[in-house]
ROZAZA-111936 format. One record per residue (C-alpha): residue in one letter; y negated, x, z. Coordinates in steps of 0.001 Angstrom, whole numbers, padded with zeros to 6 digits, always signed. Layout:
N
AYXZ
...
//
This chain:
687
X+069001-163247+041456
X+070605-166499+041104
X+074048-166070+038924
X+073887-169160+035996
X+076289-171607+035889
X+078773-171030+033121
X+079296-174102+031130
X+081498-174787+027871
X+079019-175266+025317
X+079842-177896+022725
X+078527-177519+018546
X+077582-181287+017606
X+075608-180864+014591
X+075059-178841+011544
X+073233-177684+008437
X+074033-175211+005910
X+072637-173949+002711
X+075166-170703+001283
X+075342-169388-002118
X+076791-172222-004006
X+077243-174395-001115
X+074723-176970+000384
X+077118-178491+002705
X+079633-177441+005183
X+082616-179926+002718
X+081577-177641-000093
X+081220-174661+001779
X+085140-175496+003167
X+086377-176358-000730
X+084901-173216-001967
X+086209-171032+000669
X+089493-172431-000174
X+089232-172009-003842
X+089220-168568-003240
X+086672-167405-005011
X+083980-164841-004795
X+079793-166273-005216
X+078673-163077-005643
X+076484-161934-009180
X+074720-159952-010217
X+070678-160536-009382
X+069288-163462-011123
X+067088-162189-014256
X+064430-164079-012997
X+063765-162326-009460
X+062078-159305-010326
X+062525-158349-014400
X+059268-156906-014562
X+058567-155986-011147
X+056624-152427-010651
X+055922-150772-007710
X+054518-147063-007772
X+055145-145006-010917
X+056858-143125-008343
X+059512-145641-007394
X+059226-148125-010326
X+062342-150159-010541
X+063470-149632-013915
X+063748-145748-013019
X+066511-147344-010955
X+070300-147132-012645
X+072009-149087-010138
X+072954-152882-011181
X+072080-155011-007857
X+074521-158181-006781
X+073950-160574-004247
X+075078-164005-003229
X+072069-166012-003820
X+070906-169853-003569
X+069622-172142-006003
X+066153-174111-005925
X+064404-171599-002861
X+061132-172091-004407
X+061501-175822-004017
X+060457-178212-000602
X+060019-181769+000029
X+056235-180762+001602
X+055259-183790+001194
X+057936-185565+003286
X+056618-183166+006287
X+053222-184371+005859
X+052448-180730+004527
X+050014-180275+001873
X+050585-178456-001198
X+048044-175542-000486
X+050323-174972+003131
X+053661-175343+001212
X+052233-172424-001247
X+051342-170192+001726
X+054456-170802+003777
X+057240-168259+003279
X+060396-170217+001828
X+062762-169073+005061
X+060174-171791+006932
X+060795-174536+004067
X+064010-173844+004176
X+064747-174255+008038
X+062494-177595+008502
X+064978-179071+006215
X+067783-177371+007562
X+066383-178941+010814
X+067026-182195+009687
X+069852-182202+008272
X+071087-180888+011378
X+070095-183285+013857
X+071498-186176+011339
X+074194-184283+011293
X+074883-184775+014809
X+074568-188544+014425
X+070647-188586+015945
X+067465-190078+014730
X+064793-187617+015171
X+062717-189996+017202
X+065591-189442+019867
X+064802-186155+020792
X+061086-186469+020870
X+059610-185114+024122
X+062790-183580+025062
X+063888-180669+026408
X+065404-179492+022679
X+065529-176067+022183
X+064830-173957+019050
X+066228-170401+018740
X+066062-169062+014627
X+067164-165708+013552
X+065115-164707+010609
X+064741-160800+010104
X+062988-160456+006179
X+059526-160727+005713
X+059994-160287+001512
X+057166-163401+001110
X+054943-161829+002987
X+054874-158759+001589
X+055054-160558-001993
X+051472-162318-001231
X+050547-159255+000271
X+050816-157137-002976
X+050627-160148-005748
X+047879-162753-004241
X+043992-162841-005310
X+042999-165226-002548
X+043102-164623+001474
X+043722-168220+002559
X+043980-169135+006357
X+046994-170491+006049
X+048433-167040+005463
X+048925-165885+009082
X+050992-168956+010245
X+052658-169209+006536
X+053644-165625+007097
X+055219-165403+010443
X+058718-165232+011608
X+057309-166186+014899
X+056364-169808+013275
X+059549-170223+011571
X+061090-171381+015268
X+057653-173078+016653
X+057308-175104+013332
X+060179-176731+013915
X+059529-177476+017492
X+055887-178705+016756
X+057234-180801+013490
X+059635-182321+015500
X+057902-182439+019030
X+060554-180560+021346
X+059196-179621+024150
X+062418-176623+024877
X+062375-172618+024365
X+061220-172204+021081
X+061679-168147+019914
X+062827-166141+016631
X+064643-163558+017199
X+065132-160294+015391
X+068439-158194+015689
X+069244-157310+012189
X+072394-158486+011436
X+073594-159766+014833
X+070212-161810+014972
X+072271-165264+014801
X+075159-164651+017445
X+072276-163206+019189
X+070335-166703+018827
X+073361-168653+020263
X+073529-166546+023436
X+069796-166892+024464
X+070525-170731+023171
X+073846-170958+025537
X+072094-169397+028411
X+068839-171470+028503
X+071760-174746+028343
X+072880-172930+031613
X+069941-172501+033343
X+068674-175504+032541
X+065436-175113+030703
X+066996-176982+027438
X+069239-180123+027394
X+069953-179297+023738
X+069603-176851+021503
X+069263-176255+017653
X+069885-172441+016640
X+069672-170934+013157
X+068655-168724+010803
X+067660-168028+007422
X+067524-165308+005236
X+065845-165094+001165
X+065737-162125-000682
X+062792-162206-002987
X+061704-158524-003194
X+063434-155634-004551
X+062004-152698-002482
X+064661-153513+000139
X+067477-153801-002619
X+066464-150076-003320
X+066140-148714-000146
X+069681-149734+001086
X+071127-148643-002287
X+069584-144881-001446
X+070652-145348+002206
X+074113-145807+000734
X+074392-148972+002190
X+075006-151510-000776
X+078616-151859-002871
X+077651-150652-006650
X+080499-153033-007611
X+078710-156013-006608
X+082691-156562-004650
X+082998-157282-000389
X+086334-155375-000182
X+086623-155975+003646
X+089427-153637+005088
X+090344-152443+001489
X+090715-149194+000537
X+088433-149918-002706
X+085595-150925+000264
X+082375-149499-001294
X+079269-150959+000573
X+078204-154662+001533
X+076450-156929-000521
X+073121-158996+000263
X+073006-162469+000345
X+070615-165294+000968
X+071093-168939+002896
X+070683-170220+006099
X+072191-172602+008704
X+071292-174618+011673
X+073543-175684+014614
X+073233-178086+017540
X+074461-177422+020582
X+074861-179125+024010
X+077160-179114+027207
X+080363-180189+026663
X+080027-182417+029572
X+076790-184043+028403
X+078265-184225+024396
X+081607-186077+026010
X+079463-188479+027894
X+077246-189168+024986
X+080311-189987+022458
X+079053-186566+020023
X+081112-185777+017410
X+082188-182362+018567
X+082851-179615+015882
X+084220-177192+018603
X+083632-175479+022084
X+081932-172190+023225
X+084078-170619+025711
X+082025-167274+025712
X+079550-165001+024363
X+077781-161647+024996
X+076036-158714+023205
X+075377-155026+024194
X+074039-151990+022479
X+075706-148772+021343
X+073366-146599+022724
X+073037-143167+021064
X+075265-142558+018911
X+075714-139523+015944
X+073141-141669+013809
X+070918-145084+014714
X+072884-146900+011725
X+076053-145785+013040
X+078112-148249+014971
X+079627-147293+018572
X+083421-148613+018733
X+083395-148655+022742
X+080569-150551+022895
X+082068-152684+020449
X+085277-152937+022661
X+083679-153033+026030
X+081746-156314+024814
X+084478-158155+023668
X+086610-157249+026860
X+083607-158584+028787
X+083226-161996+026841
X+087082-162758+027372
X+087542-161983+030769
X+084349-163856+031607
X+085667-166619+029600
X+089104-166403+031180
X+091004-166162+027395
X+093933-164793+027622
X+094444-162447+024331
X+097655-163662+023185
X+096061-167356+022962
X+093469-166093+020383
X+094925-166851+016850
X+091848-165358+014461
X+089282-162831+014252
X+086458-163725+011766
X+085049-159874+011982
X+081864-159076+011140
X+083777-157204+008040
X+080708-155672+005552
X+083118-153800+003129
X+082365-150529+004390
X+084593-147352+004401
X+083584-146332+008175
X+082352-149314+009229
X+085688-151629+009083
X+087376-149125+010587
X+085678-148800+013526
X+085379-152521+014081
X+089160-152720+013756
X+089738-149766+015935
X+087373-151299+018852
X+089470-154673+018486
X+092474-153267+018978
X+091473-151231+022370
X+089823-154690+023672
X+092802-156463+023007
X+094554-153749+024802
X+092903-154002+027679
X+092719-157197+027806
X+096674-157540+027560
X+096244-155524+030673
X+094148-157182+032258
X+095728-160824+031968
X+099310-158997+032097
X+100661-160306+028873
X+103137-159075+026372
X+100935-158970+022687
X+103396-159732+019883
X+102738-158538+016183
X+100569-160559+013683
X+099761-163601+015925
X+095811-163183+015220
X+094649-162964+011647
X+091571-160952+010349
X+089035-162083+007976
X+085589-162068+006785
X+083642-165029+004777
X+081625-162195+003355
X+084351-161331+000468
X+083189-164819-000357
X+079503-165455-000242
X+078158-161646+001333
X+076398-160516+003639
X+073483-162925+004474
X+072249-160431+007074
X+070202-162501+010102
X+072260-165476+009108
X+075719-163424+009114
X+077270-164312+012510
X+075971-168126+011943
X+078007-167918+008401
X+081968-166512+010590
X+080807-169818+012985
X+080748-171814+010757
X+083235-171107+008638
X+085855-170364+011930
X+084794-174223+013010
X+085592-175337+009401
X+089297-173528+009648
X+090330-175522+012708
X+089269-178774+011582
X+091598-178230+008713
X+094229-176303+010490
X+093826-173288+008055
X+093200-170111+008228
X+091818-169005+004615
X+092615-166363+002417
X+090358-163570+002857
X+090118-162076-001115
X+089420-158761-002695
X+092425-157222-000456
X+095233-155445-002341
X+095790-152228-000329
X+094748-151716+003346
X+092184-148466+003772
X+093656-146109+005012
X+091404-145526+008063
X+092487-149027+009477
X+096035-148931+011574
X+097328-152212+012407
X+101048-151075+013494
X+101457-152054+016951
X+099029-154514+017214
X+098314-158444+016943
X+096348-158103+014335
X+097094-158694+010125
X+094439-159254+007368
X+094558-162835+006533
X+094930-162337+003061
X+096660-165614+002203
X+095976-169372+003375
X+098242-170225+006075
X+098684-173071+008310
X+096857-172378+011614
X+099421-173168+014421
X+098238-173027+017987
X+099361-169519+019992
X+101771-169834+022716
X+100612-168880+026569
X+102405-166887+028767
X+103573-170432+030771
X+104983-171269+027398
X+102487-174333+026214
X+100559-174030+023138
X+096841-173749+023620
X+094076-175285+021858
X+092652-172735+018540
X+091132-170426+019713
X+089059-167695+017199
X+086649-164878+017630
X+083728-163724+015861
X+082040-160765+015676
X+078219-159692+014599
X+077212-156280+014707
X+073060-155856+013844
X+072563-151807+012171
X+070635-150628+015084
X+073320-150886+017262
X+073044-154496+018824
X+076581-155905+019132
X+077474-159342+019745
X+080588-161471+020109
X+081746-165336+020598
X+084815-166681+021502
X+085337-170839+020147
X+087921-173333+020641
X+088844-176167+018765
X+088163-179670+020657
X+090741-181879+021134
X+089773-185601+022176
X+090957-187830+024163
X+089341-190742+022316
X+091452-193713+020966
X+091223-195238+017752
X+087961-196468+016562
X+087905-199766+017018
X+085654-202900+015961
X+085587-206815+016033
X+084116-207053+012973
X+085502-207108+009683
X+082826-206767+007560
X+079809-203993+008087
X+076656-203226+007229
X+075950-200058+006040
X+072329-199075+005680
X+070592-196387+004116
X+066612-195450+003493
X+064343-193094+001945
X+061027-192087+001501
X+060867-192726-002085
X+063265-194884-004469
X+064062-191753-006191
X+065331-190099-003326
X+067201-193549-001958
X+068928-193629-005515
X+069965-189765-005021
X+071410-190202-001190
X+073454-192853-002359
X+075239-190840-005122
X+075532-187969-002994
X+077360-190075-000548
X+079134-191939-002937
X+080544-188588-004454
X+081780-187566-000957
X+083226-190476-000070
X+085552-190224-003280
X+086042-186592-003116
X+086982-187036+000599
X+088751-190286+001530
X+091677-189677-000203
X+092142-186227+000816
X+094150-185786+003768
X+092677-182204+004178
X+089367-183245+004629
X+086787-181955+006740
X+086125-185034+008542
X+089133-186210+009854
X+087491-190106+011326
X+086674-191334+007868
X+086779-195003+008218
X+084246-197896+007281
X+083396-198201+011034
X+082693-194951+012147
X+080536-194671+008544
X+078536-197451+009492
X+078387-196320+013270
X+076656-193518+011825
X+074517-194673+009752
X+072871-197027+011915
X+072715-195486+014908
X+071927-191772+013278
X+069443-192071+010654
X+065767-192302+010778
X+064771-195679+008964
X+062041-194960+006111
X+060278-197234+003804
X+062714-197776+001230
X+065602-199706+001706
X+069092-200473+000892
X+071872-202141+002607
X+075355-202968+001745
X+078018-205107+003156
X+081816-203668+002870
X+085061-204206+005031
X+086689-201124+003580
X+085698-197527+002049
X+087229-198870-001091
X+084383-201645-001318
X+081961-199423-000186
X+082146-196882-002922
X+082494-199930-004903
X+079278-201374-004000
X+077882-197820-003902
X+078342-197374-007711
X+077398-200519-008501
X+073907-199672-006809
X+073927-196309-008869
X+074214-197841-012180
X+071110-200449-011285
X+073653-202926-010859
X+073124-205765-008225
X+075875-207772-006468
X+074773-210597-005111
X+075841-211487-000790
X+076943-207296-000659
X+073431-205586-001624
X+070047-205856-000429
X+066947-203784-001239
X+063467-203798-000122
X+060163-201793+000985
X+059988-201497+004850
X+056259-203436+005944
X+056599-202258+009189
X+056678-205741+010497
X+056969-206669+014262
X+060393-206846+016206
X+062723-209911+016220
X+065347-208636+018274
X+065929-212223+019797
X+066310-213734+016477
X+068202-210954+015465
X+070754-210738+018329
X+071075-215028+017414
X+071878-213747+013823
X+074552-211233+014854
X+076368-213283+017330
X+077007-216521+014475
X+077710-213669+012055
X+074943-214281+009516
X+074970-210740+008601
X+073002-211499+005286
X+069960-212922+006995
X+070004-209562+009117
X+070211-207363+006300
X+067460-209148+004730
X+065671-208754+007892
X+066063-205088+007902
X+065235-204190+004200
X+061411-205771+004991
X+060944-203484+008047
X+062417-205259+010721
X+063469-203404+013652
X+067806-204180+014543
X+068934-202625+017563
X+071806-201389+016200
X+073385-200813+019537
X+073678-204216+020211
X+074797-204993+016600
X+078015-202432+017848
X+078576-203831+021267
X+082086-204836+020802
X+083992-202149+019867
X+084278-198332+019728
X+083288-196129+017372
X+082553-192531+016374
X+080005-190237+015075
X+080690-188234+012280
X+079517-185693+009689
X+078419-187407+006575
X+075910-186426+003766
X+071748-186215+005347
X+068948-186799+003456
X+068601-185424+000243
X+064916-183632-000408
X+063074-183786-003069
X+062693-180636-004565
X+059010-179499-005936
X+057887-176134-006725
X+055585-174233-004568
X+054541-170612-004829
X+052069-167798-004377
X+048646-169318-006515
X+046760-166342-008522
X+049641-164018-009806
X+048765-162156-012615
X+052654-161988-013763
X+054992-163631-015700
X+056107-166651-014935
X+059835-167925-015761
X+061778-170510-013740
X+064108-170758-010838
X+065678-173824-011278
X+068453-173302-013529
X+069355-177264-013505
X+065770-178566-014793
X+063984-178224-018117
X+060905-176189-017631
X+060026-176267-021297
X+055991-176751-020820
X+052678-175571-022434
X+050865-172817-020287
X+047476-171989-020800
X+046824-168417-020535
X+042814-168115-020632
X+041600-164568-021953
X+037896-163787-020665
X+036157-159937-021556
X+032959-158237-021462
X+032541-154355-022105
X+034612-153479-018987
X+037496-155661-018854
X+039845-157955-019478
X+041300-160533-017028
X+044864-163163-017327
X+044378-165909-015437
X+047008-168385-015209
X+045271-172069-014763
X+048160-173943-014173
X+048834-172252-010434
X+050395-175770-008455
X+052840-176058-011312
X+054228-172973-012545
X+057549-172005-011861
X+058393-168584-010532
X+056304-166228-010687
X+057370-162305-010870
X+055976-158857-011934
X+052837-157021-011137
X+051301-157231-014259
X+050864-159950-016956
X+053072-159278-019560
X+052429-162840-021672
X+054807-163849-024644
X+051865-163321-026948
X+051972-159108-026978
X+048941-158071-024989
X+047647-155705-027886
X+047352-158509-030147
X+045149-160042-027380
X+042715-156846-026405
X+042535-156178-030743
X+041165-160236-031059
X+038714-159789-028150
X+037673-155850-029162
X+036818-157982-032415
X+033954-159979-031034
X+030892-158988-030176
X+031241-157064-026673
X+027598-157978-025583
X+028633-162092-025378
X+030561-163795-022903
X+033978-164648-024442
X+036167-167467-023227
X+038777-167853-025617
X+041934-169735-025401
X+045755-168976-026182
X+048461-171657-025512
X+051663-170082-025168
X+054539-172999-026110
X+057732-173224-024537
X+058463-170968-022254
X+062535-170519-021743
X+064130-169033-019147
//
């Protein structure tokens, strides 16, 4: 069999949705705030959820905690071209990634219509199936979209039939090692060729408490609601919900095609334990054996490696063991590349003391957050360490738990030259699949961004004036909470490389806005003033794309005498601007800015007989419900006739605001031999 050829994989693109964090500049600022986004389980999820007498939750004594994300119910079907009935049926983990989708390929600085009959891969860890089992137990009606709606399997080929890739497209299940495991069979389809480009995720919602229950008897889960990674105090790990998307793409090919590079793959493998004294159990060899593998194949040295984002759960036996398999890889591998390992050079941490342990998504989560930490040149505190457990030795070794921020310098080789960041990150599933990836900061060669022209245009679109007027303060917001932070995420901030973007790397919808800045300063100027209804006259234009024929000839005539008014007022009425032309002087650079803010409308399981409360913490949901009462001598039936617009639903049985006796005592009043159809409005239901 033909061996692949290894290439250095480069990460152009990204999406993330964490607990508290819908962006990867949040997701940094939170990290570095030092903080923990773990509570206990939303009141909302489950307060009146039976299952068997037997195992009914409220026999339960154990508090649950999780890291958990706003607004899951919620998707922009509509934008998809999905209709509401789908949306219902369609577990939230495939809402969630289409966006995440997206936002990803944006990200990278694309329009989606570039990557149309390509060779795009799509590789999506998802390994809950809570929905399903939720309309399983809770819905009256079997509708056909239920067995697409329902399967992980669709949650990867959605995306590549949405989006019309024409690459792998696979979800894969490896508990919590599902994600590294993703990237690999992402890398090596790069290699072989049968993708030019691949987006790989996953996503992970916890809706259903059976699973909450069944780890907590399992022992599994902390009953302090605290990820103590490495801590003597280490009680369990803690569940949380989100998901993320990635791009990737040789580095060659991302180079060539001016990407904005958030950092290079320079290895990755997995294994299994094999048997070990239980199937949870993890095997420390195997654990060592892989990451000896991954370096040697990826010719990293050990004593260039500067951080270790573990896959650190909180667990009494299990950090131990992951430390003690580090430590005889790094061994080795000092062995191996004959090098002298020095004391604390390569910090330890784990993003889960921050957000938990989002399970599928877990390895995705250390990526991302390792990537974050060399764009900043910082490794970040990892919290909820005061005393090491005792199990863990780190005397004579390279390792130390990152339990403060430092400044990440770059190691030292053995030829004396520092080396680019280099991190590693582990991702270890509970039935023994291992997996581990070794990343490297890019460094380009690129000069200054450069342009002849002093003024830009800066355009931005929507598929509804609601949602143009909600991009533009998000990106208003981050340009003020960013430009003037030299710690930023996005180190090219610069009214170029902002416009670059924006032209070149959004999809243009039907309504319009364009402004005309030479600096950020006027920018966010011209921004607000758009915000507050506000027009200025020569630097704002807005209009409703008619989809009118191409004038690239008058257009180009435009550009080149500099009547960039006429060609913004071209553009707002649907005229297509090849914005490549518009940039052909000059050099500029892609870079991460805010995507396209969804609009976020309810859908959920029609025909529960529960409760209903809402999930959406930042809306009113004060609203009538009509809760129609119908008997005859055997029975009587809740039936909630609002189903499209309620708000969460939860429970197994109605339990209504109005007490259900007072409701069977009114009916048992009537005469049982005539058809009753009575009506009670219940007003105002809080949450």
């Amino acid at each position: 069999m033909e061996e692949l050829k290894k290439k250095e994989i480069a990460i152009i693109g990204m999406s993330v949705d964490f607990p508290m964090s819908e962006s990867l500049d949040e997701l940094w600022k939170n990290i570095m705030s030092e903080r923990s986004f773990i509570k206990k389980i939303p009141s909302n999820r489950w307060s009146e959820y039976n299952v068997d007498s037997s195992e009914n939750i409220n026999s339960e004594k154990s508090e649950f905690f999780g890291g958990f994300v706003d607004d899951i119910d919620c998707f922009d079907a509509s934008f998809f071209n999905i209709s509401p009935r789908e949306a219902m049926f369609m577990d939230p983990q495939q809402r969630m990634s289409m966006q995440l989708a997206w936002k990803a390929i944006e990200d990278a600085g694309y329009k989606i219509n570039d990557l149309k009959k390509s060779k795009t891969g799509v590789f999506m860890a998802v390994c809950n199936t809570d929905y399903s089992e939720m309309i399983e137990r809770f819905s009256e009606k079997i509708d056909a979209y239920i067995p697409t709606g329902t399967s992980n399997a669709i949650v990867s080929n959605r995306i590549s039939y949405w989006f019309d890739f024409n690459g792998p497209s696979m979800t894969i299940d490896a508990a919590c090692a599902s994600s590294l495991v993703a990237v690999q069979q992402a890398v090596r389809s790069i290699e072989s060729g049968d993708c030019q480009c691949a987006l790989v995720g996953g996503v992970n919602l916890c809706w259903s408490p059976r699973r909450f229950i069944a780890l907590s008897k399992s022992g599994m889960l902390s009953k302090t609601g605290v990820c103590s990674a490495f801590d003597e105090k280490a009680d369990g790990y803690t569940r949380a919900e989100g998901g993320a998307i990635i791009i990737l793409k040789s580095l060659d090919e991302a180079i060539k095609d001016n990407d904005h590079i958030y950092g290079v793959i320079k290895g990755i493998g997995t294994n299994h334990g094999g048997r070990t004294n239980s199937l949870t159990i993890t095997n420390a060899k195997a654990h060592s054996d892989l990451i000896a593998e991954v370096y040697k194949k990826a010719g990293v040295s050990p004593e260039t490696v500067g951080y270790i984002e573990t896959h650190g759960p909180g667990t009494q036996l299990g950090d131990p063991i992951e430390i003690h398999g580090l430590k005889k890889a790094f061994n080795q591998l000092a062995s191996y590349f004959d090098v002298d390992m020095e004391r604390e050079t390569c910090g330890l941490g784990s993003i889960k003391t921050n957000i938990g342990h989002m399970e599928s998504v877990a390895g995705l989560a250390g990526m991302i957050k390792v990537l974050a930490a060399m764009k900043n040149k910082i490794i970040p505190a990892t919290i909820n360490f005061e005393n090491v457990n005792p199990m863990i030795k780190l005397e004579d070794s390279p390792f130390y738990i990152a339990n403060k921020a430092r400044d990440w310098k770059r190691n030292i080789a053995r030829d004396g030259k520092s080396v680019p960041r280099r991190a590693g990150v582990s991702s270890f599933g509970f039935g023994g699949t291992n997996s581990h990836i070794v990343l490297e900061e890019y460094i380009s060669n690129d000069s200054e961004c450069s342009s002849s022209r002093r003024n830009q245009l800066i355009p931005l679109s929507a598929k509804s004036t609601n949602q143009l007027n909600k991009y533009a303060e998000v990106l208003m917001q981050y340009l003020k909470n960013n430009y003037f932070d030299r710690n930023s995420i996005e180190n090219d901030l610069n009214i170029n490389n902002i416009a670059y973007t924006l032209q070149l790397g959004r999809e243009e919808m039907e309504k319009r806005a364009i402004f005309l800045a030479d600096s950020i300063e006027e920018f966010i100027s011209v921004l607000e003033a758009f915000c507050k209804g506000r027009y200025v006259k020569d630097k704002i234009w807005i209009g409703e794309s008619k989809k009118l024929n191409n004038l690239n000839d008058n257009i180009l005539e435009l550009i080149e005498n500099t009547e960039l008014d006429k060609v913004a007022q071209y553009w707002v009425q649907g005229f297509d601007i090849d914005w490549k032309d518009f940039n052909n002087k000059g050099i500029c650079k892609k870079i991460s800015l805010p995507t396209y803010v969804f609009a976020k409308e309810h859908y959920w399981i029609p025909g529960m007989k529960i409760e209903i409360t809402c999930n959406n913490q930042k809306e009113d949901s004060q609203y009538e419900e009509i809760i129609k009462v119908e008997s005859n001598s055997a029975s009587i039936r809740l039936r909630n006739l609002n189903e499209i617009n309620n708000n969460f639903y939860q429970g197994v049985k109605a339990k209504p605001i109005i007490k259900l006796e007072a409701i069977i005592k009114k009916v048992q009043s009537v005469n049982k031999k005539e058809k009753i159809k009575s009506s009670i409005k219940k007003k105002k239901i809080y949450h």
